[in-house]
C-alpha positions as CSV (number, residue, x, y, z in Angstrom):
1,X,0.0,0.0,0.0
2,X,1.3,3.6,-1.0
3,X,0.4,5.3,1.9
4,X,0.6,8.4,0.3
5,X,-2.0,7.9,-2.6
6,X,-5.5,8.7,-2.8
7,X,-8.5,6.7,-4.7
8,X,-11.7,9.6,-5.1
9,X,-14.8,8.2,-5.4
10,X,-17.4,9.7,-7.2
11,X,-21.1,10.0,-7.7
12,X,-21.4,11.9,-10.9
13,X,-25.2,12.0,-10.1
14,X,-24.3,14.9,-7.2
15,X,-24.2,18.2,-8.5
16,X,-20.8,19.8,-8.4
17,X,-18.5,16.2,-7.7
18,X,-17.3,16.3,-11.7
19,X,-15.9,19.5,-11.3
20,X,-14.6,19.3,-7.4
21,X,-13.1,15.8,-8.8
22,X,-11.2,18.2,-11.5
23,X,-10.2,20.5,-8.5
24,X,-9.1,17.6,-6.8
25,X,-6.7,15.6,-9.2
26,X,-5.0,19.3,-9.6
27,X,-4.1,19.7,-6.0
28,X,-3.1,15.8,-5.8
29,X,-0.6,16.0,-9.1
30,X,0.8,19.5,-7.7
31,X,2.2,17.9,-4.7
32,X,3.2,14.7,-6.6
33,X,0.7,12.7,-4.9
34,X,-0.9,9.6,-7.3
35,X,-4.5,9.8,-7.8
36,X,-6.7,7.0,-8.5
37,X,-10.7,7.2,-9.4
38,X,-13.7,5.7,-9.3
39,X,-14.6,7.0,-13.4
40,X,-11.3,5.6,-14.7
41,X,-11.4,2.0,-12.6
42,X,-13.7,0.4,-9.6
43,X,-12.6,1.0,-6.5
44,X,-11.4,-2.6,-5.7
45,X,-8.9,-2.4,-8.5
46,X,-6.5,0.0,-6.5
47,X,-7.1,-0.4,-2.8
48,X,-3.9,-2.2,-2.6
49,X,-1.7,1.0,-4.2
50,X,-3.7,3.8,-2.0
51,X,-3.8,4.9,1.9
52,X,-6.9,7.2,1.9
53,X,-10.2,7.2,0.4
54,X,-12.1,10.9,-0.4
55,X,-16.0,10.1,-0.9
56,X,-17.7,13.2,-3.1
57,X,-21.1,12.4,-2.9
58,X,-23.7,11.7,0.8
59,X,-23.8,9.2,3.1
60,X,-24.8,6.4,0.9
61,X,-21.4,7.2,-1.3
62,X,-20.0,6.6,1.9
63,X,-21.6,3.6,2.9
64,X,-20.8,2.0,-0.6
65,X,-17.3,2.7,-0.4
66,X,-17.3,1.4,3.2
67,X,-18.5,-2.1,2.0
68,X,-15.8,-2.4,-0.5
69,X,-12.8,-1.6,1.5
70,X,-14.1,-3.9,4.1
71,X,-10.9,-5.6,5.9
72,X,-8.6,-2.7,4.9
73,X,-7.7,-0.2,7.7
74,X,-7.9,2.9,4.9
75,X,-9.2,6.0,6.3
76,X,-12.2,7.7,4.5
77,X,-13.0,11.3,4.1
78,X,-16.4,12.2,3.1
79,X,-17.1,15.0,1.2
80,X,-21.0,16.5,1.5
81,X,-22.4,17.5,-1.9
82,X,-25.8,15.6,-0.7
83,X,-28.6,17.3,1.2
84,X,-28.0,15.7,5.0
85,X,-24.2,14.4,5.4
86,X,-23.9,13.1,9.0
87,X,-21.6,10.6,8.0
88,X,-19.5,13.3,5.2
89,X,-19.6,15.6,7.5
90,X,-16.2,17.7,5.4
91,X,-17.8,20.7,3.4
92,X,-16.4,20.7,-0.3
93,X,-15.1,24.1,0.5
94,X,-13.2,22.5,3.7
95,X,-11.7,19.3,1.9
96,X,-8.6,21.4,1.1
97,X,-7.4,21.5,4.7
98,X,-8.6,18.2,5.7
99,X,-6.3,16.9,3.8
100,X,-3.4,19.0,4.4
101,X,-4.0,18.2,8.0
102,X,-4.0,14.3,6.8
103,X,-1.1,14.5,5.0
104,X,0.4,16.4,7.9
105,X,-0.5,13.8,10.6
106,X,-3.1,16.1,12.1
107,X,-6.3,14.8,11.0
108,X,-8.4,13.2,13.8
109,X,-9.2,9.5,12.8
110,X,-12.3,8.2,13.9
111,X,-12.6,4.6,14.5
112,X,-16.4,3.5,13.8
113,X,-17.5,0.2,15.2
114,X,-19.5,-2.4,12.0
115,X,-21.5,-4.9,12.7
116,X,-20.9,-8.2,10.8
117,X,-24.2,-10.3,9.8
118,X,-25.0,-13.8,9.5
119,X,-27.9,-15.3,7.4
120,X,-28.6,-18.8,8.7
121,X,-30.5,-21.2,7.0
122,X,-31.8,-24.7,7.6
123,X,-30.2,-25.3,3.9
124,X,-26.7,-24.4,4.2
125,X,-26.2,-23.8,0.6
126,X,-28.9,-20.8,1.2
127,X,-26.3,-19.4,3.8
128,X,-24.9,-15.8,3.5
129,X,-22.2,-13.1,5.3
130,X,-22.8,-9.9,4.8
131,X,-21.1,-6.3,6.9
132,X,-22.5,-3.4,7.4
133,X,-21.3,0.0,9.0
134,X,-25.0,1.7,9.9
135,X,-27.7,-0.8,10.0
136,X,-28.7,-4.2,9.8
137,X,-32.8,-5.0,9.0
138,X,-35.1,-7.3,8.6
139,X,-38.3,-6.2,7.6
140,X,-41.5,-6.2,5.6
141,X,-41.3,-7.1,1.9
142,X,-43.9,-4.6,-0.3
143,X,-47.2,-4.8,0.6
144,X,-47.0,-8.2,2.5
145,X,-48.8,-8.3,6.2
146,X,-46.9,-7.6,9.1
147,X,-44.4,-9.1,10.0
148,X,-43.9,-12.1,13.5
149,X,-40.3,-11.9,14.7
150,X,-38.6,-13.5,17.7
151,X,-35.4,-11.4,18.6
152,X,-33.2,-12.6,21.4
153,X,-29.7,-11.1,22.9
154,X,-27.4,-13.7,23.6
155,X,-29.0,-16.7,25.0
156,X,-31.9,-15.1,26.6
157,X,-35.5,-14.1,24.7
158,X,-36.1,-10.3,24.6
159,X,-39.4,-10.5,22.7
160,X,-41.7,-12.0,20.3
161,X,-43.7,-9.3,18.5
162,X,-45.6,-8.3,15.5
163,X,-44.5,-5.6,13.4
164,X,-42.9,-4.2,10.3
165,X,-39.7,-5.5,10.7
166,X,-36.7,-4.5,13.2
167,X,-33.0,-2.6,13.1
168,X,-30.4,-3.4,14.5
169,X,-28.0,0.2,14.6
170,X,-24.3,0.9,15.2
171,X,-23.8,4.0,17.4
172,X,-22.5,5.5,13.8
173,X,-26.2,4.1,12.5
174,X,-28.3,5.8,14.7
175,X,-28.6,8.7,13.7
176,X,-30.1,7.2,10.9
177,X,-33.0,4.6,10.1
178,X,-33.1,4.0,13.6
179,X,-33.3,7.2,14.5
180,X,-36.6,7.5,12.0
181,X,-37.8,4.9,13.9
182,X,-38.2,6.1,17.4
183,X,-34.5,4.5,18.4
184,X,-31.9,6.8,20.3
185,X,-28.7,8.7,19.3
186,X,-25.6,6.5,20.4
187,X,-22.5,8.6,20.9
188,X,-20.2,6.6,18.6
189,X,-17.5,6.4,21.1
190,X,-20.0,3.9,23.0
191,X,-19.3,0.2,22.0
192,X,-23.1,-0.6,21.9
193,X,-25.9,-1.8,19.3
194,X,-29.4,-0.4,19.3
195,X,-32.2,-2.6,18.7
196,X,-34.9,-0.6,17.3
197,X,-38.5,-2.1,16.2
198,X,-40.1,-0.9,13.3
199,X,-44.3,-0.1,13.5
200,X,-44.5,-2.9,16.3
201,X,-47.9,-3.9,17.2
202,X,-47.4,-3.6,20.6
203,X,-47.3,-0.1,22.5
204,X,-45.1,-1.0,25.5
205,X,-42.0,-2.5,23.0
206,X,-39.1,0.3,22.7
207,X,-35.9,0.8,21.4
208,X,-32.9,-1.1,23.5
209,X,-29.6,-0.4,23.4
210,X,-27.2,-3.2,24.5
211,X,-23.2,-3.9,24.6
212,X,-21.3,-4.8,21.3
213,X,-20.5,-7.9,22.9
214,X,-23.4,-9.7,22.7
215,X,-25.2,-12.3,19.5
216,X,-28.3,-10.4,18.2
217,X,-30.9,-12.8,17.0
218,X,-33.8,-12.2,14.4
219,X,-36.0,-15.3,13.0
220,X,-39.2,-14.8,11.5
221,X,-42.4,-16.6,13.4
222,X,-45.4,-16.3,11.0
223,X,-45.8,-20.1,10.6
224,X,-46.6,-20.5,7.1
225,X,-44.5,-21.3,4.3
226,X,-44.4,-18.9,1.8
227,X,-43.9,-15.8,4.7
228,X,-41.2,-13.8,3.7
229,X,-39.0,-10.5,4.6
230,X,-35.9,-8.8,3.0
231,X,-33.1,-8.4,4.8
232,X,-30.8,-5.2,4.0
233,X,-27.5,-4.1,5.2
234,X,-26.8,-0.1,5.5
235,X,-30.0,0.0,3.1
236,X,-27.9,-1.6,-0.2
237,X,-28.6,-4.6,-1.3
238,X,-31.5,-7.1,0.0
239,X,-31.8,-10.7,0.6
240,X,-35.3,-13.0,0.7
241,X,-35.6,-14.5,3.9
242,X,-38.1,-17.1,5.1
243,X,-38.6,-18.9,8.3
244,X,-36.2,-21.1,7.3
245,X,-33.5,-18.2,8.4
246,X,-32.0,-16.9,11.7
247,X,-30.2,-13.9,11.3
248,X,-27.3,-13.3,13.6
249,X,-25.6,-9.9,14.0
250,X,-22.6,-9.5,15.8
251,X,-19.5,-6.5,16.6
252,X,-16.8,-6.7,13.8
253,X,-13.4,-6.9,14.5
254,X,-12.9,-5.0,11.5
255,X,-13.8,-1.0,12.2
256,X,-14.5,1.6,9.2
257,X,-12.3,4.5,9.4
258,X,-13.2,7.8,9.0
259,X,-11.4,11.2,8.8
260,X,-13.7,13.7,11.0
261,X,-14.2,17.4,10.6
262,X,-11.4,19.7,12.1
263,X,-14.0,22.6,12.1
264,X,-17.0,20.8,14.0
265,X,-17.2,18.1,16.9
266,X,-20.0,15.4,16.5
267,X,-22.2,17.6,18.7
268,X,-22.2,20.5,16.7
269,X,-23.1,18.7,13.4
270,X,-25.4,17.1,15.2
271,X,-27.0,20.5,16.5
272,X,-26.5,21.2,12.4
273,X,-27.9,18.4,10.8
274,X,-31.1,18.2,12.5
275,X,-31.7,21.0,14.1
276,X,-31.8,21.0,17.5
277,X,-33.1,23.9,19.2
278,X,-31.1,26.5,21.3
């Protein structure tokens, strides 16, 4: 790994990344810094040759990029050209000095706890991993009924409800889905998971929020064959699931690493972001 390259990558759908991309390859090349992206080659072909990752996009730019550097400790700046950017919390007019305090050893590092996710099934062939850095769900597929799902934490039964589905949240996720959903706001210093139900049928059921260390379990309850739910990880991607599946969500050992704002502390862009009064 060159720990001196960057890999840019870009969503060409946000207004402004083409031309901040263009900005961005000039300041790179003047300082004699290679310069990989995401227009010219995927991201997985040079994640061996770079040491930092610059998202231009929102959160789920981040997210995506997240996913595919997976194992590798490479730290990510996002870039906000979206509409709310919790998680790219740098302003494109700031990027400059983020990264001449990163290439100056001053950045601040953030080290965000992911949740890895396992999709067990009576038929091992139908048996899937999956990661994710915000959110793990199971819930309601289209128009289908509600749906019945057992969750328990560790060995012991937490509840049995009905409902559109449930989350299970990193501390990073919670300010998002979950948070939609009537869960709390984790500081993401806390090494914790939020369990959050979605629409349950069942007044007295609330959000939990429980230690890292413990096996999350989700199986699906409805009893007849052809029940079904989708399963989605940081909201890309979806698997079918039937009874047939128990999904188990666990901490990573693997965190995602992200370059934070120099200008902001995670209070203040949450007073930004939404809103808080005073």
């Amino acid at each position: 790994m060159n720990t001196q390259a960057a890999g840019i990558v870009v969503n060409r759908n946000k207004e402004g990344a083409l031309a901040l991309l263009s900005d961005l390859q000039k300041w790179f090349a003047s300082r004699g810094i290679d310069c990989f992206d995401t227009l010219q080659a995927p991201l997985e072909s040079f994640l061996s040759d770079i040491g930092l990752v610059v998202c231009l996009g929102g959160d789920g730019t981040l997210l995506a990029a997240a996913a595919k550097i997976r194992t590798r400790p490479i730290p990510i700046v996002g870039v906000n050209l979206g509409k709310l950017g919790f998680l790219t919390e740098v302003k494109q007019e700031e990027v400059y000095d983020e990264l001449e305090n990163f290439y100056a050893g001053r950045a601040a590092i953030e080290e965000r706890l992911t949740l890895d996710c396992r999709a067990l099934h009576t038929d091992p062939y139908k048996c899937r991993t999956f990661s994710a850095l915000n959110d793990v769900v199971v819930s309601r597929e289209g128009l289908t009924r509600m749906l019945h799902l057992s969750v328990r934490v560790g060995n012991e039964k937490l509840t049995r409800f009905s409902g559109d589905g449930v989350i299970v949240a990193t501390p990073t996720g919670s300010t998002a889905y979950s948070l939609s959903a009537g869960g709390a706001i984790v500081h993401p210093a806390l090494s914790a998971m939020v369990i959050t139900p979605i629409c349950p049928h069942a007044s007295s059921l609330r959000p939990m929020v429980v230690s890292a260390e413990e096996t999350i379990s989700v199986l699906m309850e409805d009893g007849k064959p052809d029940a079904r739910a989708l399963l989605t990880l940081d909201g890309q991607g979806a698997l079918e699931i039937d009874s047939g599946y128990t999904i188990q969500v666990t901490r990573s050992e693997v965190p995602v690493r992200l370059v934070t704002s120099s200008r902001r502390s995670y209070f203040a862009n949450l007073r930004e972001n939404f809103k808080f009064p005073g």
